[in-house]
C-alpha positions as a LaTeX table, in Angstrom:
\begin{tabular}{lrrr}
\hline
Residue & $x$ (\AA) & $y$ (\AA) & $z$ (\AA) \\
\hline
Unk1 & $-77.68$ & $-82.35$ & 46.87 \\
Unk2 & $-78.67$ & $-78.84$ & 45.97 \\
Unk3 & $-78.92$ & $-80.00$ & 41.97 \\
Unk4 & $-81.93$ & $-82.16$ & 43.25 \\
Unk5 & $-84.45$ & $-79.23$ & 43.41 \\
Unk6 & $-84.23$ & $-77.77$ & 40.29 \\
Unk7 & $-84.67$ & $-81.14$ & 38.91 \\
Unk8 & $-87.69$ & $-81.73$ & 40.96 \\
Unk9 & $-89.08$ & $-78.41$ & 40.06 \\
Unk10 & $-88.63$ & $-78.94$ & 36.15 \\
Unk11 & $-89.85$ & $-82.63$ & 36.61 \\
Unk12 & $-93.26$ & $-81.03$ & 38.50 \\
Unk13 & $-93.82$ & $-78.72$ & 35.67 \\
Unk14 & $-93.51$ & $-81.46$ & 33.24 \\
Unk15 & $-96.21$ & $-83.16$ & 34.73 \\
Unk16 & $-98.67$ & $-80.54$ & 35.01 \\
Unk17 & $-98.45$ & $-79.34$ & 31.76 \\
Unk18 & $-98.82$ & $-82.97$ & 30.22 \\
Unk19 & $-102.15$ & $-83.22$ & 32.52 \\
Unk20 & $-103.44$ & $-79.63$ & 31.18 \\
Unk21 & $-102.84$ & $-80.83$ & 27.85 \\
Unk22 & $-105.46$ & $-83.87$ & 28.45 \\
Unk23 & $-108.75$ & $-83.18$ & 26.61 \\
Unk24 & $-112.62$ & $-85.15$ & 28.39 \\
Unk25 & $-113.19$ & $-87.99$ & 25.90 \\
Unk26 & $-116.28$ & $-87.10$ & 23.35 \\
Unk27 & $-119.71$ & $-88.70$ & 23.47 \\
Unk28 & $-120.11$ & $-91.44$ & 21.01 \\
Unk29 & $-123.48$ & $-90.91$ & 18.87 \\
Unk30 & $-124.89$ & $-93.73$ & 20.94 \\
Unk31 & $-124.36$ & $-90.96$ & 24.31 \\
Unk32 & $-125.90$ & $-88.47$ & 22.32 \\
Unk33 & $-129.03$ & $-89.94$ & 21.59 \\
Unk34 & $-129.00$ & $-91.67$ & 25.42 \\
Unk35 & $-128.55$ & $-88.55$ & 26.48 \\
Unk36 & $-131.60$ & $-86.48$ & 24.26 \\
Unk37 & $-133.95$ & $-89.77$ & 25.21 \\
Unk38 & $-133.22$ & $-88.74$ & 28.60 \\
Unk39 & $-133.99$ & $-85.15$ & 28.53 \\
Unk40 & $-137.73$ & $-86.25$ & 27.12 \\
Unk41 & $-138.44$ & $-87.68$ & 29.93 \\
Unk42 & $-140.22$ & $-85.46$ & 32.02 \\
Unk43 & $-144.12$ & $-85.93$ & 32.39 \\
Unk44 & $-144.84$ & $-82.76$ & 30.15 \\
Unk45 & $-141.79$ & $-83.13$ & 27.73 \\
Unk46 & $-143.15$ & $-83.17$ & 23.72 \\
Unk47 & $-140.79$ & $-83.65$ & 20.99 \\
Unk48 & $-139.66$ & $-80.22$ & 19.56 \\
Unk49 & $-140.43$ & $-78.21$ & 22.68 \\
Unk50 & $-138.57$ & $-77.40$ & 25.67 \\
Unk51 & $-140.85$ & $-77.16$ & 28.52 \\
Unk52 & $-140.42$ & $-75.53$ & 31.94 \\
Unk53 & $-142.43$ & $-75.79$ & 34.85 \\
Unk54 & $-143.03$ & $-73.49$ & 38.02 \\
Unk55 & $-145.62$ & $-73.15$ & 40.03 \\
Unk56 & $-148.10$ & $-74.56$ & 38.34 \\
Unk57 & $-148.21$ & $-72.97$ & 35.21 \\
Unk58 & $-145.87$ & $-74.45$ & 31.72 \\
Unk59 & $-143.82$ & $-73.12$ & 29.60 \\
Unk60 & $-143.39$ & $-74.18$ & 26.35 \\
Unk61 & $-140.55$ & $-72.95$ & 23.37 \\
Unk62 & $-139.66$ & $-73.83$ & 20.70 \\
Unk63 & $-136.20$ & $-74.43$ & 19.30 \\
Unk64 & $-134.64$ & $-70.61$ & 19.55 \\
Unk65 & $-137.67$ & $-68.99$ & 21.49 \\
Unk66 & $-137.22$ & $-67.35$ & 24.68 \\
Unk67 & $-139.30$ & $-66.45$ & 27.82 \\
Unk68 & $-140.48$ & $-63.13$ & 27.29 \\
Unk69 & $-142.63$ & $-60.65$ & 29.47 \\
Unk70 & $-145.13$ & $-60.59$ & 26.47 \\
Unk71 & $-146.26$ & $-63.67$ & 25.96 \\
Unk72 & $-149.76$ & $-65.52$ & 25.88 \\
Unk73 & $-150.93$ & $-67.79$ & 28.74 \\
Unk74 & $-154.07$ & $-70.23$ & 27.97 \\
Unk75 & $-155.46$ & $-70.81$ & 31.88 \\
Unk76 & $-156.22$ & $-74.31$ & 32.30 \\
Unk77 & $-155.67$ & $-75.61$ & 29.01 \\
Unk78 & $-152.25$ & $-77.57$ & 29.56 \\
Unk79 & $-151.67$ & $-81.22$ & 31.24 \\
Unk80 & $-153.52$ & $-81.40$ & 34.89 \\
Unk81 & $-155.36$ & $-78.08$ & 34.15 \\
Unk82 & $-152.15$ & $-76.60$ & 34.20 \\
Unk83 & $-151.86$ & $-72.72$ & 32.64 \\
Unk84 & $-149.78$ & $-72.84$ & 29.85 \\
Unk85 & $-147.45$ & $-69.77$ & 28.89 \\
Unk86 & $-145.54$ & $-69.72$ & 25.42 \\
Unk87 & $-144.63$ & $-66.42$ & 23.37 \\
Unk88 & $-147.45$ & $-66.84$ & 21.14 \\
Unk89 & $-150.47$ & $-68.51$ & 20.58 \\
Unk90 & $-149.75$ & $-70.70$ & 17.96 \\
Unk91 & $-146.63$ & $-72.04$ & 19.67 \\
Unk92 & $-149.12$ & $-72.99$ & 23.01 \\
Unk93 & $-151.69$ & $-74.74$ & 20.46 \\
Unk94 & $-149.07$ & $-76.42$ & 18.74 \\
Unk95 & $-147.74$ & $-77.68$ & 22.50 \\
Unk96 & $-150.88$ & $-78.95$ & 22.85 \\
Unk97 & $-151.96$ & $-80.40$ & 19.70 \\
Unk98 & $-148.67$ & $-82.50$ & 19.39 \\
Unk99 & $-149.36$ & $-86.68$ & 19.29 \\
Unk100 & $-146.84$ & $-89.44$ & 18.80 \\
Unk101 & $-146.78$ & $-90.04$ & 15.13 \\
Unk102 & $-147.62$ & $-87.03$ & 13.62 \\
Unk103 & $-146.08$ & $-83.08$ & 12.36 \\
Unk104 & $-148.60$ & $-80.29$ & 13.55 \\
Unk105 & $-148.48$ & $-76.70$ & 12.40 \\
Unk106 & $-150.29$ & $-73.86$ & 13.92 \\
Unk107 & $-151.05$ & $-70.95$ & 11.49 \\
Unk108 & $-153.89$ & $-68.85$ & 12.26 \\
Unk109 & $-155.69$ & $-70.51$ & 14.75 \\
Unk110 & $-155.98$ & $-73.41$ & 12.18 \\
Unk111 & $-154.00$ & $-77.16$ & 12.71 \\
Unk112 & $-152.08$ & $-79.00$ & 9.74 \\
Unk113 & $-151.32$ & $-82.68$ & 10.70 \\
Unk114 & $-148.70$ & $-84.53$ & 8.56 \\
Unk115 & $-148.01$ & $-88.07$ & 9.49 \\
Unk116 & $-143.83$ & $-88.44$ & 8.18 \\
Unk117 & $-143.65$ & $-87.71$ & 4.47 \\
Unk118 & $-146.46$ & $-85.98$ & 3.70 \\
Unk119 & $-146.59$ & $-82.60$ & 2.64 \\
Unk120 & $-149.03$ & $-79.32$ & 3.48 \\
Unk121 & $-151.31$ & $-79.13$ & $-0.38$ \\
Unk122 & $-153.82$ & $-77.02$ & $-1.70$ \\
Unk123 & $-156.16$ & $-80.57$ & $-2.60$ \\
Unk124 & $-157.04$ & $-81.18$ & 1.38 \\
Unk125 & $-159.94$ & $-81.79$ & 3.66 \\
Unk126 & $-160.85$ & $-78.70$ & 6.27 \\
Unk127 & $-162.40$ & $-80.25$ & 9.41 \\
Unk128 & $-163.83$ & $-77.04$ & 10.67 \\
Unk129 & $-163.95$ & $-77.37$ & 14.57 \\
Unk130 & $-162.75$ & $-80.78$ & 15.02 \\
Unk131 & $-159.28$ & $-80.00$ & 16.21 \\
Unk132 & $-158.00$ & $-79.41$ & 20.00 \\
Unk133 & $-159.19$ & $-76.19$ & 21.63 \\
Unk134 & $-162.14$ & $-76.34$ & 18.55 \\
Unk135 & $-159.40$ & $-75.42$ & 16.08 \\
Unk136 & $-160.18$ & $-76.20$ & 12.16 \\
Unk137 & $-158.03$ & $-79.16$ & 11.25 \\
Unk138 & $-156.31$ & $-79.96$ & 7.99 \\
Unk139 & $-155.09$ & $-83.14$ & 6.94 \\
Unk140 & $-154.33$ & $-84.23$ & 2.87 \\
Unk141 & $-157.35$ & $-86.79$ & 3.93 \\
Unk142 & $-160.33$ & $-87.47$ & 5.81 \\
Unk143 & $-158.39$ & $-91.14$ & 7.38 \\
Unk144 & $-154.97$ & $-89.10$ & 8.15 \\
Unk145 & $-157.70$ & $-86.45$ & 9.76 \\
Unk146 & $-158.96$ & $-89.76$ & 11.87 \\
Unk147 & $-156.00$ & $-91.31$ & 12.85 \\
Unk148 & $-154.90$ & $-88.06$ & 14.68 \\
Unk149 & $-157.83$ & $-87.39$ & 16.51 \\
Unk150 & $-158.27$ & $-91.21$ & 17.18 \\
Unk151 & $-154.59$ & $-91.48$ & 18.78 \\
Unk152 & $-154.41$ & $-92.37$ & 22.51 \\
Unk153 & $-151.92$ & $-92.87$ & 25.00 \\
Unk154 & $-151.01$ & $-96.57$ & 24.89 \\
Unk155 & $-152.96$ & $-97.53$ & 21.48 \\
Unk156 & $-151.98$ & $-97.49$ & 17.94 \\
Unk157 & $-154.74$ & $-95.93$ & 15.35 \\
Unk158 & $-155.22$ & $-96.98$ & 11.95 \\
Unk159 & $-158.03$ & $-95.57$ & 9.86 \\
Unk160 & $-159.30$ & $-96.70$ & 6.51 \\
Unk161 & $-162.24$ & $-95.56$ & 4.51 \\
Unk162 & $-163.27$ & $-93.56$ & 7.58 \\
Unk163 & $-163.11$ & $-96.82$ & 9.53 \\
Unk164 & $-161.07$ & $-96.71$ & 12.77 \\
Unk165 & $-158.85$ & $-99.76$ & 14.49 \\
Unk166 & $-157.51$ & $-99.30$ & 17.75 \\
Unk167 & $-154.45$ & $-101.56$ & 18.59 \\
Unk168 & $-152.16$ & $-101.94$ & 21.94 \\
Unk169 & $-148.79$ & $-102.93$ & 21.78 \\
Unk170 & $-148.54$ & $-106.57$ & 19.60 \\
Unk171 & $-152.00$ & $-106.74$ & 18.30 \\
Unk172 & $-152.42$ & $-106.86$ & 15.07 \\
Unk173 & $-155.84$ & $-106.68$ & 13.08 \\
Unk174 & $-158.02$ & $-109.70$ & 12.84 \\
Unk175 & $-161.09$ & $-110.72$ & 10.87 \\
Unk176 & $-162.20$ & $-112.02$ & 14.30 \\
Unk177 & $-162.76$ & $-108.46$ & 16.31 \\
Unk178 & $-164.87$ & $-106.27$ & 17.91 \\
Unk179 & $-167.23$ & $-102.99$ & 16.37 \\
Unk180 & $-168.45$ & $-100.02$ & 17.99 \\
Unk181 & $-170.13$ & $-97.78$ & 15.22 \\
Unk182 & $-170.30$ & $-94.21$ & 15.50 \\
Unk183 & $-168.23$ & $-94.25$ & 19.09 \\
Unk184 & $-164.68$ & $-92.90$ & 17.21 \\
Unk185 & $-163.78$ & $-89.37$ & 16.80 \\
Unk186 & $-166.07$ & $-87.32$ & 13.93 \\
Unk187 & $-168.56$ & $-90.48$ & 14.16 \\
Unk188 & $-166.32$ & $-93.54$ & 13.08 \\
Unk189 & $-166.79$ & $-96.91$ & 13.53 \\
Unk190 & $-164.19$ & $-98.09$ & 15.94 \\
Unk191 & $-162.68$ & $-101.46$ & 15.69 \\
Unk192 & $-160.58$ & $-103.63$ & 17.91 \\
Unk193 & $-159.67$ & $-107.43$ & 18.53 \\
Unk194 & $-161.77$ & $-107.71$ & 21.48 \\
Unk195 & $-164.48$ & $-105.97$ & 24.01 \\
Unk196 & $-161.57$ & $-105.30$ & 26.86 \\
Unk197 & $-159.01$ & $-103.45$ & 24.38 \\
Unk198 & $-162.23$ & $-100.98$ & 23.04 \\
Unk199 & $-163.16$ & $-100.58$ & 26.49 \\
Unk200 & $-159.44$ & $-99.83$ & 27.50 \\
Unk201 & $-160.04$ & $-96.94$ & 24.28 \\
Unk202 & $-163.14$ & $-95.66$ & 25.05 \\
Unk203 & $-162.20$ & $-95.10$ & 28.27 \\
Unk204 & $-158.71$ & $-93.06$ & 27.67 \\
Unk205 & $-158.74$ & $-89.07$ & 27.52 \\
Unk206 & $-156.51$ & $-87.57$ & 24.75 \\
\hline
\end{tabular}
């Protein structure tokens, strides 16, 4: 009987060790990318910024920034006339200037907006003013300069030869539509499929 106890013991030790040898299972891609939709999903949350909130007031970093006593804080100028705090100015204008669709760069006080592919060039159109927070914007043309400032939450903008559609969710453009001249952003006639959709537009804030 006493050989049962040492046997025990050894069989005990077995076990634990083959359970601290266990490894958690990895997250497929498919997690991953679950998981990074669901970190964006905050009310203030713009892709390629981490945002914080507290008390009111909004921090926003970039990839690698960190909050810092000395840092810049634009009173009123974020979502719900929240303050907005980021280490530098051109980070907090870039915050703000982001929209679905397009690449913004802050240098200077002055905006770049890429839509995907494009490329910053020396051969571009200055739009002095125009931008958010009256910032001079810069776009490789005057319809990739419309489009940005013509984007809205919940409508799709397509300009061409300075003339702006506005489209929700399955619309597609029409001969048979709607025209508002001069209502669009710098001036542009804005077009739509019919009178509700450009009064859903007109009536959205950026």
């Amino acid at each position: 009987m006493k050989q049962k106890f040492p046997l025990l013991l050894a069989g005990l030790v077995l076990v634990m060790g083959v359970a601290g040898c266990q490894t958690a299972p990895e997250k497929s891609p498919t997690a991953q990318v679950t998981l990074q939709q669901a970190e964006m999903n905050g009310p203030f949350d713009r892709a390629g910024f981490r945002v914080e909130e507290s008390d009111g007031r909004l921090w926003v970093l970039k990839p690698g920034q960190e909050k810092s006593s000395n840092h810049v804080a634009l009173i009123g100028a974020g979502p719900q006339g929240m303050t907005v705090r980021a280490v530098d100015r051109d980070t907090a204008l870039e915050y703000l200037a982001a929209r679905p669709g397009f690449n913004v760069e802050v240098q200077d006080g002055r905006l770049w907006v890429l839509k995907p592919g494009q490329e910053k060039s020396g051969n571009h159109v200055a739009l002095i003013g125009a931008g958010p927070h009256g910032m001079t914007l810069r776009a490789l043309d005057r319809d990739t300069a419309l489009e940005y400032l013509g984007t809205k939450p919940g409508f799709q903008a397509k300009a061409k030869d300075g003339r702006l559609w506005v489209l929700k969710p399955g619309q597609e453009k029409s001969g048979n539509h709607v025209a508002r001249i001069g209502v669009g952003p710098l001036s542009s006639t804005v077009r739509a499929v019919d009178a509700e959709t450009m009064e859903e537009y007109l009536s959205v804030q950026n």
